[in-house]
N, C-alpha and C positions, 0 to 999 in steps of 0.2 A: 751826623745821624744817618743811620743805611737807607735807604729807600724802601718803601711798605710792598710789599707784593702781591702785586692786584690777585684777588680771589674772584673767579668766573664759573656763575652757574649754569650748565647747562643742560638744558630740558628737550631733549632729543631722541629720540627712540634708538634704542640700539637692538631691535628685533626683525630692521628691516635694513637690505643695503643700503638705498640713499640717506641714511641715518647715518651707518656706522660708514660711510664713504664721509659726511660732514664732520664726523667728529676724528676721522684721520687730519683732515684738514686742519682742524683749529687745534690738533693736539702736535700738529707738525709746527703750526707756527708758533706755539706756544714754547717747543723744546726751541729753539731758531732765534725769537724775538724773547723768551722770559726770564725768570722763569712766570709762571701761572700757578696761586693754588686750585684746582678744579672742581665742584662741588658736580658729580655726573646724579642726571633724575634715575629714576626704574624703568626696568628694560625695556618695557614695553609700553605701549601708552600712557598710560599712568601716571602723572605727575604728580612730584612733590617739590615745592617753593623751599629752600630755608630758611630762618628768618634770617633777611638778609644785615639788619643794621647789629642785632646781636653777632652776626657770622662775620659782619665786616666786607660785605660783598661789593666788590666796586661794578660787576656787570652783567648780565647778564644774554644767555641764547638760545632762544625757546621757539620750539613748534609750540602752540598756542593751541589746546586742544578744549579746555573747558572755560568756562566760564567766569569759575571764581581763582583760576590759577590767573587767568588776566587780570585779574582787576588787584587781584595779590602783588603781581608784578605792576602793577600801576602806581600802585602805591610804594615799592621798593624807592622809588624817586632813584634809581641809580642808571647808566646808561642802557640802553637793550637792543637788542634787533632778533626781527620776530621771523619765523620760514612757513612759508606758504600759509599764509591766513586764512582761516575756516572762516566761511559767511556768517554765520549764525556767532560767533563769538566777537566780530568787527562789529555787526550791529547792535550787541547787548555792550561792547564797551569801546564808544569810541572816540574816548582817548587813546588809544591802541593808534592813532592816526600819527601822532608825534613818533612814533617808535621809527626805524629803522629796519628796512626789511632786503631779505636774502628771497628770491624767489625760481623755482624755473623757469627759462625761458619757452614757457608751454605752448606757443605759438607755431616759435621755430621744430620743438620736438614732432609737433604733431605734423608738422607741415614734412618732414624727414619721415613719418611712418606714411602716411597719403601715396609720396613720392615711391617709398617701397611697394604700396600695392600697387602703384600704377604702372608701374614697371613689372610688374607680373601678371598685367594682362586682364585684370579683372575689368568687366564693365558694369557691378554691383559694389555697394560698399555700405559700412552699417558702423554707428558708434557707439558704445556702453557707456558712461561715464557713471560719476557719484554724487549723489544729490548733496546741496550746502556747500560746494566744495567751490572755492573761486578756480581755483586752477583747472578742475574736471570743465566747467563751462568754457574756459581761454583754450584749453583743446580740443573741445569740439568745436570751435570758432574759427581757428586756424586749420584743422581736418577739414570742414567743410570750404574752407576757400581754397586752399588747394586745390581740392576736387572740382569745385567749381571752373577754375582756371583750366582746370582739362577739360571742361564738357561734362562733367558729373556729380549729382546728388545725393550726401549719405541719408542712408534712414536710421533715425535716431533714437534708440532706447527712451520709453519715456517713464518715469518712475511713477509707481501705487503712490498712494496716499497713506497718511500711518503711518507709525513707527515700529507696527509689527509688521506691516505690509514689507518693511524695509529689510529687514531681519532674513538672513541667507538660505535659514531652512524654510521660511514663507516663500520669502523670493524666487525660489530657484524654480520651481513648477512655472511660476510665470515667464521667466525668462527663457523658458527650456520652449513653452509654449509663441514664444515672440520669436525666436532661434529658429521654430520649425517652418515659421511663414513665411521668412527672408526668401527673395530671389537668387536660386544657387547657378554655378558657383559664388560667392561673394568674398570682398576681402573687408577683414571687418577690425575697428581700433578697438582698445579698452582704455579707458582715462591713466590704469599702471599695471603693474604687473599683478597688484592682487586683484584687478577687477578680471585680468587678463585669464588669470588662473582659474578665477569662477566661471566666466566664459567659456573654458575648457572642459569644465565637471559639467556644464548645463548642457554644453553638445556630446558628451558620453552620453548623459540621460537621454540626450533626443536624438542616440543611434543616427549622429549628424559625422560625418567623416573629416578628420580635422587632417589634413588643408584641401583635399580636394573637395567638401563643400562647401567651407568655412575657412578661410584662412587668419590665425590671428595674429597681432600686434598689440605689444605694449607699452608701457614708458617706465624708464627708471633702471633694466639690465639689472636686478636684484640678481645675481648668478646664479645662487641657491634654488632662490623659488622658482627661479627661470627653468633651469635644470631637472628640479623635482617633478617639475609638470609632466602631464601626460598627453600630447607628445609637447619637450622642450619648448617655450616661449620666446618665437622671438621680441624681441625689445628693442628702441633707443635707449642707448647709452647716453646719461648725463653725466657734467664734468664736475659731479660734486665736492671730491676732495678738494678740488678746488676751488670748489664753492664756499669749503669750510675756512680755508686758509684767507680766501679774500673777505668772510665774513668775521675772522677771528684780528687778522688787520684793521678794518674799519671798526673794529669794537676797539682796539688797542685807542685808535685817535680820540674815537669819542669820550673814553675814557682818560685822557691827557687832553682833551680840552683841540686837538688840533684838527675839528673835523665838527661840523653839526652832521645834522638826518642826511641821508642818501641811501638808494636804494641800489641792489647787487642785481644783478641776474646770472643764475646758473646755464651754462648754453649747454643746447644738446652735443654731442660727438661724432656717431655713425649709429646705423641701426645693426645690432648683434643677430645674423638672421640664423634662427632656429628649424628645427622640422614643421614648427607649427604654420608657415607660411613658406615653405622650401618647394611646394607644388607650383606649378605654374596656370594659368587660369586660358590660356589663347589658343582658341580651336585648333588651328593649324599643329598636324602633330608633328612635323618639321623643324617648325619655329620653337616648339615643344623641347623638340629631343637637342636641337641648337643649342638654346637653353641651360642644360640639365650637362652639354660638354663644358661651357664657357664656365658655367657656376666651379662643375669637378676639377678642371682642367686651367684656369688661370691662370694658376701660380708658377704653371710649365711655361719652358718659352714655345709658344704655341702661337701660330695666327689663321686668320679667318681663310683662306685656303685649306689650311688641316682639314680645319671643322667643316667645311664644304665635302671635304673629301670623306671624311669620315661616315657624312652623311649620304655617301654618291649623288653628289646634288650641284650644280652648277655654282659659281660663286655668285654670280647675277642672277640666278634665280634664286639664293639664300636670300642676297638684300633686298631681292624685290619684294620675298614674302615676310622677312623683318619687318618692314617699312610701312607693309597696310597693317601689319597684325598689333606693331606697338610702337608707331611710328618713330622708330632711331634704325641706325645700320647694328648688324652687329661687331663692325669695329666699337660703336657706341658702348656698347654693352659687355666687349672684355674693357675697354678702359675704365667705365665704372667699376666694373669688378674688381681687378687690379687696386684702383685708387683706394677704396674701401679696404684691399685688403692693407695697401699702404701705408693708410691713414690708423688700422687699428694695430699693425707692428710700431709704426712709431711714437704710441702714445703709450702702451704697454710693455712694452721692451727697451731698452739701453742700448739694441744691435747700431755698429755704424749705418750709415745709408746705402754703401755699393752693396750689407748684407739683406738690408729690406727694401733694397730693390730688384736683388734676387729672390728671396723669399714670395715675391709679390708679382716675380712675373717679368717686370723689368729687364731685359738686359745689360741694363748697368746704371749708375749713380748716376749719370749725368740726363740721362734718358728719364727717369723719375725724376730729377729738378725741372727738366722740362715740359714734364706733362704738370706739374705742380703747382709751378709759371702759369702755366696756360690756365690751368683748370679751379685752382686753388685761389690764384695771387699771390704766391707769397713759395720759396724755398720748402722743401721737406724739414729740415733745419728749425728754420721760424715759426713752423706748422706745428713743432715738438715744445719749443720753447713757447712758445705764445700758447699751448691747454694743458702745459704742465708746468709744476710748479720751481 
């Protein structure tokens, strides 16, 4: 008799990227490992369950957005695992505790956007997040120790009361109103790209100059929304698709019995840096226009003599004034750059390494394993294979 073929429902948003980045994932490991019949929810938040015992469903893989879709999948009695769980639906069913869950690693993300403003010199910082949301609170947790571990304190959006207080076209007057009071310049997070985006329309409203008053950050690299924004949002980048593919394996075991509960996490990547934080924030307009060459100019084989020259400016009096203004040299600051750019050709492109280590600045392959060694732990190589799939 042929073997039954597992049918997989899943309840995922396909209206935002780190949606449809997860359901790359599980639809890769499904052509790879299956086949899978795949029951996909509506596009957009919206869920619909099917009956899963008349449908024959062996498992299921759900963003968890209401209430009675939880407790519908509680009763499915078939295996599950659940992505980023909303506070408000863990405490109305929590049986939800047995499930198995896929999550970001919101800690680390945030702690990667932190890192970017702080490296732009800001000495303000501020964070927006989303009320009920577990993840929104785990990024402001990790944003603020970050900052902390540098010397600095964000100020933190604090949300109305209400559920119309909550509502975009209520909220935004206040927001725009909270926006104007911030100490400028300032670099400031959003819990994702769509808080990121609102953030954006509330500093139009408040004739606030986006990045030289404001600089924003978000989470998730939606590329679309990132792009459509005004001006472009930069983001972390998370490594969802593969998020999907290790969630869509762990549902394979649980469903063959060779696996109980275990929980996943999504890691961040690099942060995709947009116009919206492409300003620099440190008085010094040397270290400024430094800067503003290293950023343009990395990818040339270029080194910090040019950039001295360029600037008619001594080399030792460039690192002197690096060094009070954002405490690194700026050898520190093309190797960051470089690396990043590095690190985002070899996870999105198939180039060999002697070609993305020219593309990156590198004078040659072996000079990128080196800094990779050093900086990374681990080969350019290993670096590709160990966040892709």
């Amino acid at each position: 008799m042929l073997p039954e073929i597992p049918k997989v429902a899943l309840l995922i948003e396909t209206s935002r990227g780190y949606g449809r980045a997860m359901l790359r994932g599980v639809m890769r490991y499904a052509r790879l490992h299956g086949p899978w019949r795949l029951y996909l929810s509506p596009g957009d938040f919206a869920q619909g369950l099917p009956q899963m015992k008349a449908w024959g469903g062996s498992g299921i893989i759900a963003r968890l957005e209401t209430v009675e879709v939880a407790r519908a999948i509680v009763a499915a009695k078939v295996p599950t695992i659940v992505l980023d769980v909303c506070e408000k639906v863990a405490k109305a069913v929590p049986e939800m505790k047995r499930f198995s869950t896929v999550c970001s690693d919101s800690t680390a993300a945030s702690a990667l956007a932190a890192q970017h403003l702080i490296e732009q010199g800001f000495r303000n910082y501020a964070y927006v997040g989303e009320p009920d949301r577990i993840w929104s609170g785990l990024r402001e947790e990790g944003f603020r120790k970050r900052l902390n571990e540098a010397g600095f304190e964000p100020i933190v959006y604090k949300f109305r009361r209400g559920a119309a207080a909550r509502r975009w076209v209520e909220e935004q007057s206040y927001l725009v109103k909270w926006l104007k009071g911030l100490p400028k310049p300032i670099g400031l997070m959003a819990s994702n790209d769509d808080r990121g985006r609102q953030v954006l329309e509330a500093c139009r409203a408040a004739s606030l100059i986006v990045p030289l008053d404001i600089a924003v950050i978000g989470v998730d690299n939606d590329e679309l929304l990132c792009e459509l924004s005004d001006p472009p949002l930069t983001s972390v980048a998370l490594n969802a698709e593969a998020g999907g593919y290790r969630a869509a394996a762990l549902l394979n075991d649980l469903m063959t019995g060779k696996q109980k509960r275990n929980s996943l996490l999504v890691e961040p990547l690099h942060v995709v840096e947009r116009r919206s934080t492409e300003a620099t924030a440190v008085l010094d307009p040397e270290v400024a226009d430094a800067l503003q060459l290293i950023h343009n100019h990395a990818s040339e084989v270029i080194n910090i003599d040019d950039i001295a020259n360029a600037l008619q400016i001594s080399r030792r009096a460039l690192e002197i004034k690096f060094k009070s203004s954002l405490g690194r040299t700026p050898h520190d600051e093309l190797q960051r750059v470089r690396l990043v750019r590095a690190q985002k050709l070899l996870l999105e492109t198939d180039y060999p390494i002697p070609k993305v280590a020219a593309l990156a600045g590198y004078g040659s392959g072996a000079y990128l394993a080196q800094v990779f060694n050093s900086l990374v732990g681990r080969t350019p190589a290993q670096y590709r294979r160990t966040h892709r799939m």
